[in-house]
C-alpha positions as a LaTeX table, in Angstrom:
\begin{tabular}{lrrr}
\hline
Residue & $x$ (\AA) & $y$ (\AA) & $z$ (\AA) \\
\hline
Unk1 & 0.00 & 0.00 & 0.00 \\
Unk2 & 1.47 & 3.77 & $-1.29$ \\
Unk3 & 0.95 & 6.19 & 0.80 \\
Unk4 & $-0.40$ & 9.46 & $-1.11$ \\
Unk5 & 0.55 & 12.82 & $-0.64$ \\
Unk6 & $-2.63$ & 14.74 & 0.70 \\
Unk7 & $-1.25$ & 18.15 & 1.30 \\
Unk8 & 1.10 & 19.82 & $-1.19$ \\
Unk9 & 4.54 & 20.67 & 0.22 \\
Unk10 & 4.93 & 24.31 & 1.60 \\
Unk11 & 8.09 & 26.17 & 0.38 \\
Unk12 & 10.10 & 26.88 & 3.44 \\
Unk13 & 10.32 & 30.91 & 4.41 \\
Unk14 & 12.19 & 32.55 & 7.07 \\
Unk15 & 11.08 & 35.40 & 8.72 \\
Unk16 & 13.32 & 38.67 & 8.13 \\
Unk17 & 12.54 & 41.54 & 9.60 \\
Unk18 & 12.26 & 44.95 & 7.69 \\
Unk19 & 14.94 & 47.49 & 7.19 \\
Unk20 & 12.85 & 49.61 & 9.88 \\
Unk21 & 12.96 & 47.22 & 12.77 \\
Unk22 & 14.86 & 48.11 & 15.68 \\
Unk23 & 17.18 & 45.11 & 15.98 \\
Unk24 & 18.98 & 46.46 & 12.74 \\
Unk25 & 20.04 & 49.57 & 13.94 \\
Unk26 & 19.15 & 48.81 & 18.13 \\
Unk27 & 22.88 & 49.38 & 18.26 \\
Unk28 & 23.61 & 52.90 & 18.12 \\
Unk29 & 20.37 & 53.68 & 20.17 \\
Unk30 & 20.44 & 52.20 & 23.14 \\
Unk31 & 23.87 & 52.47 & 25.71 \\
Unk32 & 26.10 & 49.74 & 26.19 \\
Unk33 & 25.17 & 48.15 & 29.61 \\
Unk34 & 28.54 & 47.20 & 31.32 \\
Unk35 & 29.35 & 46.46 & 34.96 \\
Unk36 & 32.74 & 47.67 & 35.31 \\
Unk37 & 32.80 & 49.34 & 38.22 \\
Unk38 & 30.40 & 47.16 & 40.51 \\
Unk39 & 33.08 & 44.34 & 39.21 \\
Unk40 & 35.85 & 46.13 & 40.56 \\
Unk41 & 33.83 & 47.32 & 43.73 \\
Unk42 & 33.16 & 43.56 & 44.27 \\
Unk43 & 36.59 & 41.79 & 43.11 \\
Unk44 & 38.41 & 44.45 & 45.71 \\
Unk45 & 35.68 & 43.51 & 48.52 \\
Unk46 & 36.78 & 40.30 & 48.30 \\
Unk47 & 40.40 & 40.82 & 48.29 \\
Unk48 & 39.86 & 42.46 & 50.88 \\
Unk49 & 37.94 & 39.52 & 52.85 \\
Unk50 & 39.73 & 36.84 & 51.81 \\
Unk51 & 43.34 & 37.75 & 51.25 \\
Unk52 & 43.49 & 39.71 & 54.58 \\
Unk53 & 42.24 & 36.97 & 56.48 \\
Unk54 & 45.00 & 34.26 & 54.87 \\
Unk55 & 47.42 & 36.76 & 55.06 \\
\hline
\end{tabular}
């Protein structure tokens, strides 16, 4: 027994977003977020806990 094809095969599309969208161009409007200086607030807390204690 063949099996038949009942539905016709769809053509495979992937979504791309227009010229306009924000993702394109999100770059230059929104700020880099960074965490610098909580990183060094945090890396020099615990210096300061661990490496004075061991010292």
């Amino acid at each position: 027994v063949q099996k038949t094809e009942s539905t016709p095969k769809k053509e495979k599309k992937t979504y791309r977003p227009p010229d306009t969208h924000y993702y394109k161009y999100g770059r230059s409007l929104f700020p880099r977020l960074t965490f610098e200086e909580s990183d060094r607030e945090i890396l020099k807390m615990l210096e300061e806990i661990f490496l004075s204690r061991y010292a």
